[in-house]
VOGU-3710 file (C-alpha; in Angstrom, 3 decimals, decimal comma):
1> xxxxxxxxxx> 156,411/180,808/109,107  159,665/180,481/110,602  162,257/183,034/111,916  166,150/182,564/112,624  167,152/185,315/115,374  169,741/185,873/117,269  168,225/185,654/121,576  169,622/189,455/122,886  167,548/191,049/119,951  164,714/188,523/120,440
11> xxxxxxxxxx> 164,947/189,096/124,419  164,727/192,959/124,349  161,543/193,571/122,947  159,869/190,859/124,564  161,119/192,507/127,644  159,369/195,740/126,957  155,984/193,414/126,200  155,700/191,097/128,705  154,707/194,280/131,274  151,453/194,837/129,507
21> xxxxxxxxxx> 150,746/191,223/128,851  147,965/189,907/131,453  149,253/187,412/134,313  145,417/186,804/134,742  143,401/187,171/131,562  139,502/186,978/130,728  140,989/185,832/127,024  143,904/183,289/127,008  145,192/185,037/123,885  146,017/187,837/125,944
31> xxxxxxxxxx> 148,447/186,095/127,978  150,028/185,665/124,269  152,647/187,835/122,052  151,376/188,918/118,294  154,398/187,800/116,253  154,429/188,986/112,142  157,585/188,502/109,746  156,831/190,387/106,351  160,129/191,368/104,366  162,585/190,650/106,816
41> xxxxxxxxxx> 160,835/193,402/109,286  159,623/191,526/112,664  156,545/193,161/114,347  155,984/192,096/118,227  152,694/193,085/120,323  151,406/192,825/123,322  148,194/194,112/124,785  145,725/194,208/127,464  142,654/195,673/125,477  143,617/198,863/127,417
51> xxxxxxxxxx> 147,379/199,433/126,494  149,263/197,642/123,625  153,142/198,022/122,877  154,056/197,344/119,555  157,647/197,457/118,466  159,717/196,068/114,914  163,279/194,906/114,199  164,370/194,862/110,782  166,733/192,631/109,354  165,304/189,360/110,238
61> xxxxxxxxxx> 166,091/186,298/108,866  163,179/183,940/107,490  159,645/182,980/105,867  156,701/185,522/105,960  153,704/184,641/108,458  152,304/185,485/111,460  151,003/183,604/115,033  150,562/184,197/118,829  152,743/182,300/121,391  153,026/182,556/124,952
71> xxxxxxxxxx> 154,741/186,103/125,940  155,736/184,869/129,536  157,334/181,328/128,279  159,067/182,587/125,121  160,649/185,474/127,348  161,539/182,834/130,209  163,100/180,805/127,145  165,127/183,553/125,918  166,125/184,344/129,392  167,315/181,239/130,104
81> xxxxxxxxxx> 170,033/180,605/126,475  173,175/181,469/126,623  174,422/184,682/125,499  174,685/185,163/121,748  172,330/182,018/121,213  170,876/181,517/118,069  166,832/180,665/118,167  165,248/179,318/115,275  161,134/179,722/115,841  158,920/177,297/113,482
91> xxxxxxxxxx> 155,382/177,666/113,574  154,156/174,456/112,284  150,093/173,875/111,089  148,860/171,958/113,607  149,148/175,064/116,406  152,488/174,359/117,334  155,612/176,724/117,268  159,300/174,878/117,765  161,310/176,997/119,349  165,303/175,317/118,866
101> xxxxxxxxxx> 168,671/176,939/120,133  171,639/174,637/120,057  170,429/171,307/121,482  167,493/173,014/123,693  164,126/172,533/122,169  161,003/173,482/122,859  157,178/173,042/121,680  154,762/176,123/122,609  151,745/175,856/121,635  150,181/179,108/119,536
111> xxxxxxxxxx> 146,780/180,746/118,678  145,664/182,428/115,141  146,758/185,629/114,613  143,575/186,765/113,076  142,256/186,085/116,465  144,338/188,444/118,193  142,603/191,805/119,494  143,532/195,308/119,013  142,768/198,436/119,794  141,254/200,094/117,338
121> xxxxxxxxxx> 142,613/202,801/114,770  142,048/206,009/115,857  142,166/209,746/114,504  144,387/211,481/116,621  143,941/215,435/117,555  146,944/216,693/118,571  150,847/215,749/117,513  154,122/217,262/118,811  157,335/215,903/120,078  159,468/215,759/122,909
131> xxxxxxxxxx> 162,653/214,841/124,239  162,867/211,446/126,378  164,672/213,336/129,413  161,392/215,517/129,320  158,755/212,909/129,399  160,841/210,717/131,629  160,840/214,018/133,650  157,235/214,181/133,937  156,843/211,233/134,508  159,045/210,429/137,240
141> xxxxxxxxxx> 158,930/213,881/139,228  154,964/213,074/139,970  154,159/209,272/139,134  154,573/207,772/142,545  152,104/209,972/144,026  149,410/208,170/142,235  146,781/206,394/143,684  146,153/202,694/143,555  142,890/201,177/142,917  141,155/204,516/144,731
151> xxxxxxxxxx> 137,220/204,260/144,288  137,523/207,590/142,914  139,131/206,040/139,498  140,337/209,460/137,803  143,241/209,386/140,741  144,700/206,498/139,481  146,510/207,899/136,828  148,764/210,901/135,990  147,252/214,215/134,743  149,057/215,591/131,580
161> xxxxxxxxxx> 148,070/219,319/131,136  149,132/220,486/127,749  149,887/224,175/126,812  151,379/225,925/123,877  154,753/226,701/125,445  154,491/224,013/128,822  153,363/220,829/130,270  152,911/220,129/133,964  151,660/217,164/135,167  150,002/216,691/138,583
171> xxxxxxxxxx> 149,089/212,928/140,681  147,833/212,429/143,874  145,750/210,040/145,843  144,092/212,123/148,015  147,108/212,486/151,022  149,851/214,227/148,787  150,281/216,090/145,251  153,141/216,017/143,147  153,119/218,363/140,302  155,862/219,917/137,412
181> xxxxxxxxxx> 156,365/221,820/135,018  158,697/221,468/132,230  159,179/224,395/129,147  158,635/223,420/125,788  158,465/225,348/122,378  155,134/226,030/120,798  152,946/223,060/120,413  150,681/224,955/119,126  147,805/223,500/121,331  145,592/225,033/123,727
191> xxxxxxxxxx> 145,246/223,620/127,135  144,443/220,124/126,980  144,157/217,832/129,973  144,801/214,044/129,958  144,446/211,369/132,937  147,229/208,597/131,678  146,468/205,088/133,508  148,732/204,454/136,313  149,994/201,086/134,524  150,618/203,191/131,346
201> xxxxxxxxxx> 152,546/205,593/132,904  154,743/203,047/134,377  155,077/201,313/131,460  156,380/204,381/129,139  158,888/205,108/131,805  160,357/201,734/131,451  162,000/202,383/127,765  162,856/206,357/128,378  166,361/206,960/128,757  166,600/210,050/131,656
211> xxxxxxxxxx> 169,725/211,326/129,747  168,239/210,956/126,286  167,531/214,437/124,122  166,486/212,057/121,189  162,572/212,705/120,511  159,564/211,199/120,810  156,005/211,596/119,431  153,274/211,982/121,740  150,030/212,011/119,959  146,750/212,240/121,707
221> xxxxxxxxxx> 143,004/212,484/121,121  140,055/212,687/124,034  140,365/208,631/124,779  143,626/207,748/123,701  147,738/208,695/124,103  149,975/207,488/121,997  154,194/207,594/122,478  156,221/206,948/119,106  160,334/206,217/119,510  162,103/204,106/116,735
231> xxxxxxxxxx> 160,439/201,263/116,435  158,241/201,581/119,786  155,116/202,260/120,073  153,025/202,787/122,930  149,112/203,130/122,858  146,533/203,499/126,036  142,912/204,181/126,374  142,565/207,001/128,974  140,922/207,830/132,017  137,383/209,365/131,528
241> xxxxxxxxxx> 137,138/211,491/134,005  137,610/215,076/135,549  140,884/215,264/137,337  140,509/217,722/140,793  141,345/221,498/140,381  144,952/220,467/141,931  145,284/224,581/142,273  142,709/224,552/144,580  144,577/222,521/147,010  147,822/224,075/147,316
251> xxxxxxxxxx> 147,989/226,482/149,907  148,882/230,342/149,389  149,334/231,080/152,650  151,601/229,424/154,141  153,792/231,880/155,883  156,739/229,564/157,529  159,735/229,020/155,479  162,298/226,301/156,342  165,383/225,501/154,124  166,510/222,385/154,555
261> xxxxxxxxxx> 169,355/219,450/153,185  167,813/217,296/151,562  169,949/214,438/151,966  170,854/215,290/155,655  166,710/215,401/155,900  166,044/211,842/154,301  169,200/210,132/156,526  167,501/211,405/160,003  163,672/210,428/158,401  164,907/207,290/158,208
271> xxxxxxxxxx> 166,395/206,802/161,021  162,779/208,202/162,850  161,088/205,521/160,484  162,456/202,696/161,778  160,629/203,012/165,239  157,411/204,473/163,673  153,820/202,797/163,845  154,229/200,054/161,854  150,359/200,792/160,162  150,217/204,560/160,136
281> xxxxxxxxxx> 154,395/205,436/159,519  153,691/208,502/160,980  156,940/211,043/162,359  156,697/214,329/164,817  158,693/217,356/163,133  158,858/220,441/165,308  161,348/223,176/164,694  162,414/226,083/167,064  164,546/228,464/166,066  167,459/226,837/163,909
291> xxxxxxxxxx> 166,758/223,219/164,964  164,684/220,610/163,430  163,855/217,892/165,962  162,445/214,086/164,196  160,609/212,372/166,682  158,987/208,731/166,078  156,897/206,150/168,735  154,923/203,046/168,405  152,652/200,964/170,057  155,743/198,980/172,023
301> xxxxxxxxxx> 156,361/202,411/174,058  159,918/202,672/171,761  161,202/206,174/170,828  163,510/207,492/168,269  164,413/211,395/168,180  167,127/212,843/165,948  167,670/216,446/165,232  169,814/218,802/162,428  170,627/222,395/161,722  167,759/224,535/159,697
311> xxxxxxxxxx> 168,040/227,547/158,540  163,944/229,425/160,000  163,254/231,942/162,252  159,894/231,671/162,810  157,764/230,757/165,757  157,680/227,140/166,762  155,905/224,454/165,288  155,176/220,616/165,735  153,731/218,716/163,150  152,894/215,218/161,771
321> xxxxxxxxxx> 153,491/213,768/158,774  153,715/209,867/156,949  157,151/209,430/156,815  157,100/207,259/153,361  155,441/209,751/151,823  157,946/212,869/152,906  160,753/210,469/151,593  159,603/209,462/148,474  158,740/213,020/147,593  162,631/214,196/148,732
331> xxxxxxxxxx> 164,174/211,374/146,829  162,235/212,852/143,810  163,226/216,570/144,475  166,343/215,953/143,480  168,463/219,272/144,594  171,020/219,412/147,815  168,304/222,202/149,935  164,764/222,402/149,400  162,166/225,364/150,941  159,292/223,808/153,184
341> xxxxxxxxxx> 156,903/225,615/153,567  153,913/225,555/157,154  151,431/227,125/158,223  149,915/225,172/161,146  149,738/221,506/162,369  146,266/221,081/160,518  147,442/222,599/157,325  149,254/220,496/154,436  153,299/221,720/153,807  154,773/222,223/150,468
351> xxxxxxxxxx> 158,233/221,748/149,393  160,323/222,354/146,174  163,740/222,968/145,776  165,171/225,863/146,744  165,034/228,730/144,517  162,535/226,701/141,863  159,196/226,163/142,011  158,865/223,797/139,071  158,574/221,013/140,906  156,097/221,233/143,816
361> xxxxxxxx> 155,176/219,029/146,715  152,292/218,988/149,042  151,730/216,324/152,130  148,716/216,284/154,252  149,591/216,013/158,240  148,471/213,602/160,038  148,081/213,532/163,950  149,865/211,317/165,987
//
């Protein structure tokens, strides 16, 4: 087997591999890439035995085969060429591949290719397609609300619920929610609910483009999802389990209304944050009237108040919140005002942007 390849169009896909490819692996072929050559079209995959990216470039130069090599030092190879390097990759019999560029060589050494697991071929249920800025949307809006290595496994992952004319999707790990909703046309499928793996979903968002209308096929069946672009594909067991009745958390009654800037909001909660607990992160908001005070302490007896115009007139309130978690859900919101909405300090607030509730919020207080 050997292939000639220019190293930017070598470098790219192995950059979209190397993510799923274990650091620490029960197999040592996992911690390898699955390279094929068959009529000048060059298949690359990596996998973990629960996710695998595959992706092809056509026009290759070189002799049919196939082999497994290192993912992490054929990427740190290509990384390290010069720009517009040539690479010429011989796998010889004895289990070696010779990896040459210029004067640079280098000996890896590779297993079979026969040898080299993957998940299995599977009949999928339901097919439709959607734009990249809509899946990078649903992805992004909600996905760093999800948990991380919670006991309670069917939080670490993203909900996906599928209906004929929308999709929302929903994470949280048991102290916030993030949830939207984007509008599609007729999928022609009838609510269906899918918990993606938290590495999954982090993984697909790494080759959407946010600006992109071109599509992408999402095909999915009770254990597996499946995202088809070009020549990427993306396949990932998912999480068996029931996700929470996220409707059930969200509050309905939550009669205090505060419109706020966004931006003017995040500069004065970090401000707050940099005198908060160090452990707990937690701020003090209280409003009164038009005025939104930030208040922050810790353990050293330091304080940190700030304050900024609202637009309420309701009865005063103080409540408590982690101050990570009210900026990472702003950053995601996304407009220049958003509505929050309280009821009491015990009582989680909600927030969306103003005059859409598409995208939804919800923080549990915390008492300080």
């Amino acid at each position: 087997m050997n292939i000639n390849i220019q190293k930017e169009i070598l470098e790219a896909p192995l950059s979209q591999i190397i993510g799923v490819v274990e650091k620490r692996q029960t197999l040592p072929i996992l911690g390898n890439v699955f390279i094929s050559l068959q009529d000048s079209e060059l298949t690359l995959i990596g996998s973990d035995l629960e996710t695998e990216i595959t992706t092809k470039v056509s026009g290759v130069n070189g002799s049919n085969g196939k082999t497994t090599v290192s993912a992490r030092k054929l990427f740190d190879i290509c990384r390290s060429l010069p720009n517009e390097s040539m690479l010429n990759l011989d796998v010889e019999q004895d289990n070696k591949m010779i990896v040459t560029a210029g004067k640079s060589r280098f000996t890896l050494q590779t297993l079979g290719a026969d040898d080299y697991p993957r998940l299995e071929e599977t009949q999928w249920k339901h097919e439709f397609f959607l734009e990249q800025q809509q899946l990078n949307r649903l992805l992004t809006k909600t996905s760093f609300s999800m948990a991380q290595q919670d006991v309670r496994y069917f939080l670490n992952g993203l909900l996906l619920e599928i209906h004929d004319d929308h999709i929302v999707s929903v994470a949280t790990d048991g102290h916030r929610l993030a949830k939207t909703l984007i509008n599609v046309d007729s999928l022609g499928v009838d609510m269906v609910q899918s918990i993606v793996p938290r590495k999954a979903v982090l993984e697909i968002g790494k080759f959407l483009d946010p600006a992109s209308e071109d599509q992408v096929k999402v095909k999915l069946n009770s254990s597996h999802i499946s995202i088809e672009s070009g020549g990427f594909m993306f396949i990932s067991k998912l999480i068996d389990g029931r996700f929470p009745d996220y409707e059930k958390v969200i509050p309905a009654n939550l009669d205090k209304n505060v419109i706020i800037n966004r931006a003017n909001l995040i500069d004065i909660l970090g401000r707050a944050a940099i005198l908060s607990n160090e452990k707990f992160r937690g701020v003090s908001l209280s409003v009164d009237g038009n005025l939104l005070e930030v208040r922050s302490h810790n353990p050293d007896q330091e304080h940190a108040k700030d304050e900024m115009e609202v637009d309420y007139g309701g009865d005063a309130l103080e409540i408590g919140f982690n101050v990570n978690y009210l900026v990472e859900a702003l950053k995601a919101c996304e407009s220049e005002n958003i509505e929050l909405g309280l009821l009491d300090p015990n009582t989680s607030c909600t927030f969306h942007a103003q005059g859409s509730n598409d995208t939804l919020y919800l923080i549990m207080p915390m008492r300080l």
